[in-house]
C-alpha positions, 0 to 999 in steps of 0.5 A, spaced: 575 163 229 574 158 224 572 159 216 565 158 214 562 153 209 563 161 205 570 162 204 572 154 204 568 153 198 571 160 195 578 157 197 577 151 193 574 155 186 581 159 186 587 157 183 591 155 189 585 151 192 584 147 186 592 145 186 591 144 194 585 139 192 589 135 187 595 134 191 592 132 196 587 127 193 593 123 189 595 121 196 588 119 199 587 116 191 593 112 194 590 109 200 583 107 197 584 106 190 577 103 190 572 103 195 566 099 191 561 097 195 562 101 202 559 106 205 562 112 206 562 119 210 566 126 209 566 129 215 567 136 215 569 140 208 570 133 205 565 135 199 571 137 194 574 130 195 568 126 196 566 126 189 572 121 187 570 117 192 562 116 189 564 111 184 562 104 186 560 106 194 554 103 196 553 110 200 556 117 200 555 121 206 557 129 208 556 131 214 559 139 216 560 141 223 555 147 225 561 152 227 562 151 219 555 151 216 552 147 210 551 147 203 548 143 198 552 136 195 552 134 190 551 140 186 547 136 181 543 130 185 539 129 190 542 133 196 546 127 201 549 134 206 547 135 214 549 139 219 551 135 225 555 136 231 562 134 231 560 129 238 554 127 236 554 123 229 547 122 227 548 114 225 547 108 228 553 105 232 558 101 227 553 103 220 559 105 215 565 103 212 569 109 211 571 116 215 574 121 210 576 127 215 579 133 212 577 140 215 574 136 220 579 136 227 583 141 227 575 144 227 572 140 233 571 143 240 574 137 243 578 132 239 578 126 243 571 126 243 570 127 236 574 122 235 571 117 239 564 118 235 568 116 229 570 110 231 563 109 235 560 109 227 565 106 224 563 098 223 569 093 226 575 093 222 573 100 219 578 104 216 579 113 217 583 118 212 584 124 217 588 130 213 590 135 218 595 141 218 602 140 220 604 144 225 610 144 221 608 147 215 609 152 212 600 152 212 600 153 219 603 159 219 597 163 215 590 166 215 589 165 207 587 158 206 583 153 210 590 150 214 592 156 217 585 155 222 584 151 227 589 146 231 595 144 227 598 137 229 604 133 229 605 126 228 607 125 236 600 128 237 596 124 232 599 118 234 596 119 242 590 121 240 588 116 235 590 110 240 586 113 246 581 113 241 582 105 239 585 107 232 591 104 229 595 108 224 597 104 219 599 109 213 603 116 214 603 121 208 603 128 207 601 133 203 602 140 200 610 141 200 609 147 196 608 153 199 602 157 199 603 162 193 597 164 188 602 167 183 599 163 177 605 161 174 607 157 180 601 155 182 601 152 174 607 148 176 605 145 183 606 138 181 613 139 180 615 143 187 611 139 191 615 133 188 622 137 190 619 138 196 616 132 199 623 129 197 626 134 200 623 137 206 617 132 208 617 134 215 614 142 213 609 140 208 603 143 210 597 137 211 599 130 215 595 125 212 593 118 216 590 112 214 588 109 221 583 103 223 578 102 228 581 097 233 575 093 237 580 090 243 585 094 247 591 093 253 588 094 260 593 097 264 594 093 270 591 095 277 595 093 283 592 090 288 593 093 295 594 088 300 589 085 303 591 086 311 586 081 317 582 087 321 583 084 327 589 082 331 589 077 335 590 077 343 597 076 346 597 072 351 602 074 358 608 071 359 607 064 362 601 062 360 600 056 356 594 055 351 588 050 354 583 047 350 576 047 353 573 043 358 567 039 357 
């Protein structure tokens, strides 16, 4: 079971959502301060994050996965939301410049191959933000926010699934070192709690977040070639019998 489009934006509009959503927006501010001129796509809930990308972006796209269910975005502009299916992007190959996945694939019904169709419409070079619950963390561990849904991942994980996908991480973070209490008063102070926490205990942070780009070449294992054997043998010849050349 996985939360609708309903409850994600329910999450976002409370108090433990909105300090979630600026938690985790420093640190993806961090990788792209900027993305003047590039096309960009949100893939899964992306929407609450997605409008502090829009400034200077040729394009800005969100798609949301069918189990979840779509909803109009921008709120207060020609709509730029659809609902696709996590393997099956509807973009031309290498048509855009940058992915930010978050709610995305921990969601999708096979995660290599929801990753394969990113890196398929990412142009050469191509970069992807990927927030992720932390198989660790705290997050994980309930039902009361859009982490607690969903395969949660570590580190190791990502790492082998990006590769087999032609991904090279490039930077690692995580997020999301406060526990998720909604008593306002701590939530009012989340900022300070998730320095002491990062600092602390990184480890059990409730988001990993990884910056990875897509790699166009990669090794091919080497195949070891059996040994070519003759299908025929010769003939002995007895014992005492000397070769002739032919006559004539």
């Amino acid at each position: 079971m996985y939360p609708d489009v309903v409850d994600l934006r329910a999450f976002y509009g409370e108090h433990l959502g909105q300090i979630a959503r600026r938690l985790i927006l420093g640190r993806l501010k961090r990788c792209w301060p900027s993305v003047a001129g590039d096309r960009v796509v949100g893939l899964g809930f992306a929407t609450p994050y997605l409008a502090d990308f829009s400034a200077g972006a040729e394009r800005v796209l969100a798609f949301m996965p069918a189990v979840q269910g779509v909803v109009n975005w921008p709120p207060d502009g020609a709509n730029v939301a659809a609902l696709i299916e996590d393997d099956a992007l509807p973009l031309r190959d290498a048509s855009v410049d940058r992915v930010l996945a978050i709610h995305s694939l921990e969601m999708a019904s096979d995660a290599s191959n929801h990753l394969r169709e990113i890196w398929r419409v990412l142009s050469p070079g191509g970069r992807m933000l990927l927030v992720v619950p932390n198989r660790r963390g705290i997050w994980a561990r309930g039902e009361k926010t859009p982490f607690g849904y969903g395969r949660p991942f570590s580190r190791g994980q990502l790492t082998e699934l990006l590769r087999e996908a032609s991904f090279m991480p490039q930077a690692w973070s995580e997020a999301l070192a406060v526990p998720p209490i909604p008593w306002r008063p701590f939530v009012r102070s989340g900022r300070i709690w998730e320095q002491v926490g990062i600092t602390l205990w990184p480890v059990f942070a409730g988001a990993i977040i990884v910056e990875a780009s897509k790699q166009l070449y990669q090794g091919v294992p080497a195949r070891i070639r059996p040994r070519l054997r003759p299908s025929l043998r010769p003939a002995l010849m007895p014992p005492g019998a000397s070769a002739r050349k032919p006559s004539g």
